[in-house]
C-alpha positions in Angstrom: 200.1 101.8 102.2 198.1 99.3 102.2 199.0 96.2 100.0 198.9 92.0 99.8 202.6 92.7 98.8 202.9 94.2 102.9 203.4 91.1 105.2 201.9 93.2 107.9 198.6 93.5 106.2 198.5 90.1 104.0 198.7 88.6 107.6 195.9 91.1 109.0 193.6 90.1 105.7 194.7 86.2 106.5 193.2 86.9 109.7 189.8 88.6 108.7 189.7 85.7 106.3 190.1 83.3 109.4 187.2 85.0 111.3 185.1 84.5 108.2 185.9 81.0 108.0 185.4 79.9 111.8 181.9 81.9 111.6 181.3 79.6 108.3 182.2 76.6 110.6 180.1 77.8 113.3 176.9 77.6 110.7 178.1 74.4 110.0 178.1 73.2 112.9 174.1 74.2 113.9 173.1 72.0 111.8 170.5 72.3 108.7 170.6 72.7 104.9 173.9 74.8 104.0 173.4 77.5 102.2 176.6 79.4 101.4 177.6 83.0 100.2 181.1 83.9 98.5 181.4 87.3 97.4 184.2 88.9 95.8 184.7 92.8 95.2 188.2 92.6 93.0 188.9 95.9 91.8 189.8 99.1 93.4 188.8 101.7 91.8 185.3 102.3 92.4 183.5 101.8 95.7 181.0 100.0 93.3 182.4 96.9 93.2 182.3 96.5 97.5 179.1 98.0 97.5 178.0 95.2 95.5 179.0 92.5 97.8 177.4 94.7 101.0 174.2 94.4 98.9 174.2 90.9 98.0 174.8 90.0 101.4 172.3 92.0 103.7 169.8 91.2 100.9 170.1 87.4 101.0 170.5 87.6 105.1 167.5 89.4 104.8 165.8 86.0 104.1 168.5 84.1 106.5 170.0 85.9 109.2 172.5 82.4 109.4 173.5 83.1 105.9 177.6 82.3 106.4 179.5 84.5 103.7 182.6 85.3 102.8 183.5 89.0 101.7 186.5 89.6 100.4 187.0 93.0 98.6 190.0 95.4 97.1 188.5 98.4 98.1 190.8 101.5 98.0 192.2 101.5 101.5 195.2 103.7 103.2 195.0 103.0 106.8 192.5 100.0 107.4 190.9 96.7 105.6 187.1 96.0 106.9 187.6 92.8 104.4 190.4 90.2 103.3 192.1 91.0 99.9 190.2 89.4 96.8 193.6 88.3 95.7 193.7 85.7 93.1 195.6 83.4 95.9 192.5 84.0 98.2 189.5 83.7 95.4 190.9 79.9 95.0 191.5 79.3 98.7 187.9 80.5 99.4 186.1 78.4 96.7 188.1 75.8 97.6 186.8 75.8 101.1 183.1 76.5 100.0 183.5 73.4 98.1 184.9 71.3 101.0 181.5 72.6 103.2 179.5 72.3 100.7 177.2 68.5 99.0 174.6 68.1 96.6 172.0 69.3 99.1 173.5 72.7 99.8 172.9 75.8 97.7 176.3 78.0 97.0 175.5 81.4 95.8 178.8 83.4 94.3 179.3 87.1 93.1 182.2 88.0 91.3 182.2 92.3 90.5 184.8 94.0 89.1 186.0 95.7 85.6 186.1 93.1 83.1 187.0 92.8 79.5 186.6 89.4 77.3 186.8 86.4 79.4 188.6 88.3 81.8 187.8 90.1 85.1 190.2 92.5 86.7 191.9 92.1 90.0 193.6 95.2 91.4 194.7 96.6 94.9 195.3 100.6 96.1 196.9 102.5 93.5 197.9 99.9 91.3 200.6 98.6 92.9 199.1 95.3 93.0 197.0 93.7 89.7 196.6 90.8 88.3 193.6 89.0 85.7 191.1 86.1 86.6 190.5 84.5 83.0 187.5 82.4 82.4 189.3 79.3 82.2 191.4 80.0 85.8 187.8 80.6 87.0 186.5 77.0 85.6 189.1 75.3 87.3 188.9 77.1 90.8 185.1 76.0 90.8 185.7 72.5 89.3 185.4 70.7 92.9 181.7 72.4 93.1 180.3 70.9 90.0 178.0 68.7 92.2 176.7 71.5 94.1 173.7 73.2 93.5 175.1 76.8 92.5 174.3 80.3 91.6 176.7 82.6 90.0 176.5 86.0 89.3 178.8 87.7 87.3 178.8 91.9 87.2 181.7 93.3 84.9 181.7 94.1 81.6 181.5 91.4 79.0 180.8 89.2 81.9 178.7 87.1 79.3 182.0 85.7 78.0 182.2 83.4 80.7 179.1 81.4 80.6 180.5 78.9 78.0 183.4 78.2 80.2 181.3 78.2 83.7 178.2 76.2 82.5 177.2 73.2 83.9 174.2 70.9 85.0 173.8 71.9 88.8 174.6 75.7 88.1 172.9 79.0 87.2 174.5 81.8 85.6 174.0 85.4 85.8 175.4 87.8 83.7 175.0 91.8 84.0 176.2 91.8 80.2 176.7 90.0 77.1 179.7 88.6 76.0 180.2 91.9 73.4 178.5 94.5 75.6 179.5 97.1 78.4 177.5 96.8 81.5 177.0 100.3 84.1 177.5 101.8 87.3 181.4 101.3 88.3 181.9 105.1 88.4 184.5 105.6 91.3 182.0 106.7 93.7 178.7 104.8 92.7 177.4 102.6 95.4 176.8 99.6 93.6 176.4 98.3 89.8 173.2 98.7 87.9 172.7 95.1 87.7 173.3 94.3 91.5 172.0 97.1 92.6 168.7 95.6 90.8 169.0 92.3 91.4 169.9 92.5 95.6 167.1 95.0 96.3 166.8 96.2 100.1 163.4 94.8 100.0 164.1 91.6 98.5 161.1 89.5 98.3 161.4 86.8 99.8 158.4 85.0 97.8 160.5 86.0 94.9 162.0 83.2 92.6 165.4 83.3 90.7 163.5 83.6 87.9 161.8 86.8 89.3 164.9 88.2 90.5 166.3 88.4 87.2 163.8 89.0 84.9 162.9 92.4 87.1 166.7 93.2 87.1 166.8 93.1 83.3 163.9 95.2 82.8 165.0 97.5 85.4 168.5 98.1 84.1 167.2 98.2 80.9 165.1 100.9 81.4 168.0 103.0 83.2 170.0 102.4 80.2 167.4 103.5 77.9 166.9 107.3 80.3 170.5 107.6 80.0 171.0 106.8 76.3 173.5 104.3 77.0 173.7 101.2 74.5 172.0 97.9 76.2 173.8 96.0 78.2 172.1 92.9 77.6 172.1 90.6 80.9 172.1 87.0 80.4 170.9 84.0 81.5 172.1 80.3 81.6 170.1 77.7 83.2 171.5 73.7 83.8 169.1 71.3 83.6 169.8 70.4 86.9 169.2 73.6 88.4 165.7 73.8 86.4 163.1 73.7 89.5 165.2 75.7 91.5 165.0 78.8 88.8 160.9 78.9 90.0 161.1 78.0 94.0 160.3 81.3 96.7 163.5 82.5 98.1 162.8 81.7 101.6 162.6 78.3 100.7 165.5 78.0 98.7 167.5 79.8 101.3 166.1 78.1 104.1 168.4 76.3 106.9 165.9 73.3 106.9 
């Protein structure tokens, strides 16, 4: 089965992680503003979580085809990985690489989707025989070498809103798909993405859309499926740096732009 405890497939997810990384230095290489993408899909048990990620990135390369990203998901697999294993071990290795391409006139934009529970976010492979927790703090430290950066994080788990206090900082904004006391939707085994991403990586993403756009539409929009369904608000959130002020109101397809 497939597993990171397998040598035979922790070295075929080493190697899709590889290919991601000489594409990233590829983009580096042309030249221009970097503009990064990191996406992590951690948990399992619904094809939600990857479907996420799959969003996030054909939205935003919808705006720049050069986008580099790195995928990396825990999709329920028997036979076959299409991405490298969101493995605690490979979330820090990948950030940690972002932050080595990365300066104070790129823009990093990170998704992290899973099941979550206070300050927590689930990591789990196959059937279970692999699991492990990604705690708010572990989190703040992976991303301390990107404080400089100009960032974006979105977070879509439940209680994801626990992790603002521990994530803020001047050069970053923070996006929540629920309080720190509230569930958040649409991680059903078979769903194809989560309420919040789903409504916040639109296929036709404007690209004259601001951040500020972006979100406030997603709120209203899972706020309104939430309310057809009877289900109690989820209540994205959120956090702006003072840094990171002007870039909440610029066009997309100038904030993502190469030059």
């Amino acid at each position: 089965m497939v597993s990171p405890w397998s040598a035979e497939w922790r070295q075929k997810s080493d190697a899709l992680l590889a290919a991601q990384e000489s594409a990233a230095e590829q983009a580096k290489a042309a030249g221009g503003k970097k503009v990064i993408l990191a996406a992590f899909a951690l948990h399992s048990e619904s094809t939600a979580f990857q479907g996420d990620i799959v969003l996030a990135r054909n939205a935003l390369r919808s705006i720049n085809a050069q986008l580099p990203a790195f995928m990396l998901s825990n999709q329920l697999e028997h036979f076959s990985i299409e991405y490298p294993f969101a493995t605690k071990r490979n979330v820090k290795g990948v950030l940690a690489s972002v932050a080595r391409r990365a300066d104070k006139d790129s823009v990093v934009v990170l998704l992290f989707t899973s099941h979550g529970s206070p300050f927590e976010l689930a990591i789990k492979t196959g059937y279970g025989e692999y699991k492990e927790s990604l705690a708010a703090t572990e989190l703040q430290d992976y991303l301390e070498a990107l404080k400089p950066v100009p960032t974006i994080i979105v977070i879509s788990a439940c209680y994801s809103g626990s992790f603002v206090p521990a994530l803020s900082a001047e050069n970053r904004i923070i996006m929540t798909s629920a309080a720190r006391d509230r569930s958040s939707f649409g991680c059903s085994p078979e769903s194809d993405g989560t309420y919040f991403v789903q409504a916040l990586f639109p296929k036709d993403l404007d690209p004259s859309a601001s951040l500020w756009t972006m979100f406030s539409r997603a709120r209203a929009q899972v706020a309104e499926r939430e309310k057809s369904k009877k289900l109690k608000p989820s209540q994205p959130q959120l956090f702006i740096g003072k840094g990171m002020e002007r870039s909440l109101s610029i066009p997309l397809r100038e904030l993502l732009a190469r030059e």
